[in-house]
C-alpha positions in Angstrom: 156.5 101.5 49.1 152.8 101.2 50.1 151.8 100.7 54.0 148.0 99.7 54.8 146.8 100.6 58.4 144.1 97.9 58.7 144.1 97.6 62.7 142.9 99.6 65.6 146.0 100.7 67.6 144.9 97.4 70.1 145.1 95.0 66.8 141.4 94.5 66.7 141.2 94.6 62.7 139.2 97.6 60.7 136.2 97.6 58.0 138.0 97.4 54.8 136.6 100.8 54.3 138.3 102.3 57.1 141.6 101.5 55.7 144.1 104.0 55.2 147.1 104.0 52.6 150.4 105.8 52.9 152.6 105.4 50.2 156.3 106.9 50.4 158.3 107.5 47.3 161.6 109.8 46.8 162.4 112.0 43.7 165.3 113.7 44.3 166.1 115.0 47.3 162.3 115.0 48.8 160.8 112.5 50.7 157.1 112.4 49.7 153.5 110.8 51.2 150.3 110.6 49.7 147.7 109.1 51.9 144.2 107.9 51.5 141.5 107.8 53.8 138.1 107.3 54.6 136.6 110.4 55.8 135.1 109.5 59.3 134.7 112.6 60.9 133.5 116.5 59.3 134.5 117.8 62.6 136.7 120.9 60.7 139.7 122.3 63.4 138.4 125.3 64.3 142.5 127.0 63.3 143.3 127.8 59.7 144.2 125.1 57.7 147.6 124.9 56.5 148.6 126.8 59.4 152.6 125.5 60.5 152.4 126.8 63.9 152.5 123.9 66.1 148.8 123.2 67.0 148.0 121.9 70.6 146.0 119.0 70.2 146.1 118.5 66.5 145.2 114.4 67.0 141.9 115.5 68.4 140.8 115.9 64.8 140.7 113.8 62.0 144.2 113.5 60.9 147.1 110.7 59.1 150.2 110.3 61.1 153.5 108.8 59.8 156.8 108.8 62.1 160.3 107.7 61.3 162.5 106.4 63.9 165.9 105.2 64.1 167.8 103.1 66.9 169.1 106.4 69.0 165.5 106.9 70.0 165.3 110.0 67.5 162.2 110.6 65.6 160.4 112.5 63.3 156.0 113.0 63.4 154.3 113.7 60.8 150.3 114.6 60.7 148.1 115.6 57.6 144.2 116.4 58.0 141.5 116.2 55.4 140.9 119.9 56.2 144.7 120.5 55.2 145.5 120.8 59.4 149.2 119.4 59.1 152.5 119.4 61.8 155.4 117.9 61.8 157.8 117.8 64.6 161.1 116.7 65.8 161.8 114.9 68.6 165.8 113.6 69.8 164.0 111.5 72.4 161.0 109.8 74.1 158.2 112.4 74.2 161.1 114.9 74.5 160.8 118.4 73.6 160.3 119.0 69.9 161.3 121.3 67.1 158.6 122.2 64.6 159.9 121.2 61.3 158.5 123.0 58.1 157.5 120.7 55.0 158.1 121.7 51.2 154.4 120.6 50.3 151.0 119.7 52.7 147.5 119.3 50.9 144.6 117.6 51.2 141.0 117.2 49.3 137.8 116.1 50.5 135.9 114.0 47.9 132.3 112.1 48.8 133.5 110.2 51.9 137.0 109.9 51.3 140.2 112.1 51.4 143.6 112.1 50.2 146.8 114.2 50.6 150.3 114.7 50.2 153.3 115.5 52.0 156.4 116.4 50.4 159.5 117.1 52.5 163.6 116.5 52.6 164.9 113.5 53.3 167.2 115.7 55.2 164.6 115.9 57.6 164.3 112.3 58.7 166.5 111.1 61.5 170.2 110.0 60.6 170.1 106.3 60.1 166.1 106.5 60.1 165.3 102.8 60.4 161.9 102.3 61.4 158.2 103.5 61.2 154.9 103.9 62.1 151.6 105.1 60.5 148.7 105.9 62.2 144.7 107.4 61.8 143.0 108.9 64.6 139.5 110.0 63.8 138.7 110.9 67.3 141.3 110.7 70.4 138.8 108.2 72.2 136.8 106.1 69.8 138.7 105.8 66.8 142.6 105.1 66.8 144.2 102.7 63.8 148.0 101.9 63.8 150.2 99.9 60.8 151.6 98.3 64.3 149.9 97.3 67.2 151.2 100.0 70.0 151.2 97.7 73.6 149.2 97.7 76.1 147.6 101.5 75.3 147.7 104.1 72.8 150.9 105.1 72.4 152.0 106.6 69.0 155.3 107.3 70.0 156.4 103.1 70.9 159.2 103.6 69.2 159.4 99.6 69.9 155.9 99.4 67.9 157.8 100.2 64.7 158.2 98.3 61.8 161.6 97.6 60.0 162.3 100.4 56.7 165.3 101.8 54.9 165.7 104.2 52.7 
C-alpha cells in the first residue's frame, strides 16, 4: 500500500516535487517502509548516522516519519533521515514516556536532489490491534512540516485523531 504526503501539516498543498512516498509491504513476519523524498535540506545531524540511541531532537533535521496507532491510544513512531539518522519509539499513551524500539533494517541514500530509504521491522512491533496511521516530513521544525493528514489547529504529529483508517 502506497501513501503520498502532498500537504503541509495545516493542509495548504505541496509542489509536486516535494512529495514524499511511503510504501508499506509485509514479507513474512517484517513490516517493511521504503520512502522517497525530495532532499530539501543538506543540513547533516551532527551524531553518527545509524546511531539507535534515542536522539533528542531528531525532527530538527531532515527526516520521514510514519506512526501506527490503534484505538487504546497506543502508538508506535517511526523516523528515517537521508543521512541514515533513524528512531523509533514506543509510546502506551499521549506523549507518554516511550521505549526505544530497535528495527531489523534502517538505510538511506542520497542521490542528486532526492533520497530514499528503508525500514524493515516486526510486525510484532506495531501496537495490538494497530488501526490507524500517520506519515509525516519535516525538513526543518519551523518552515517545513508535511502530513498524509492534516494535524488541527497546530503541529502535532502525535493527533492520534489525525490518523487515517489501515489494517493489516
Amino acid at each position: 500500500m502506497q501513501f503520498v504526503v502532498k500537504k503541509f501539516w495545516d493542509g495548504a498543498a505541496l509542489a509536486k516535487s516535494e512529495w514524499v512516498t511511503f510504501t508499506l509491504s509485509v514479507c513474512q513476519d517484517q513490516l517493511i517502509i521504503d520512502i522517497s523524498a525530495p532532499l530539501l535540506s543538506n543540513s547533516q545531524p551532527p551524531f553518527m548516522s545509524g546511531n539507535t540511541s534515542k536522539q533528542q531532537k531528531l525532527w530538527e533535521y531532515e527526516v520521514a516519519e510514519i506512526f501506527f496507532a490503534n484505538d487504546t491510544g497506543e502508538y508506535l513512531e517511526i523516523q528515517l533521515g537521508p543521512y541514515g539518522h533513524y528512531l523509533c519509539l514506543s509510546f502506551k499513551n499521549y506523549r507518554g514516556k516511550s521505549t526505544t524500539v530497535i528495527l531489523t533494517k534502517a538505510q538511506s541514500a542520497i542521490k542528486d536532489n532526492q533520497w530514499c530509504g528503508q525500514i524493515m521491522l516486526p510486525v510484532s512491533n506495531l501496537p495490538i490491534n494497530c488501526d490507524s496511521l500517520n506519515c509525516y516530513y519535516a525538513a526543518n521544525e519551523e518552515t517545513h512540516l508535511a502530513a498524509l493528514s492534516h494535524t488541527g489547529t497546530k503541529a502535532d504529529f502525535h493527533n492520534l485523531s489525525a490518523f487515517v483508517p489501515y489494517l493489516f
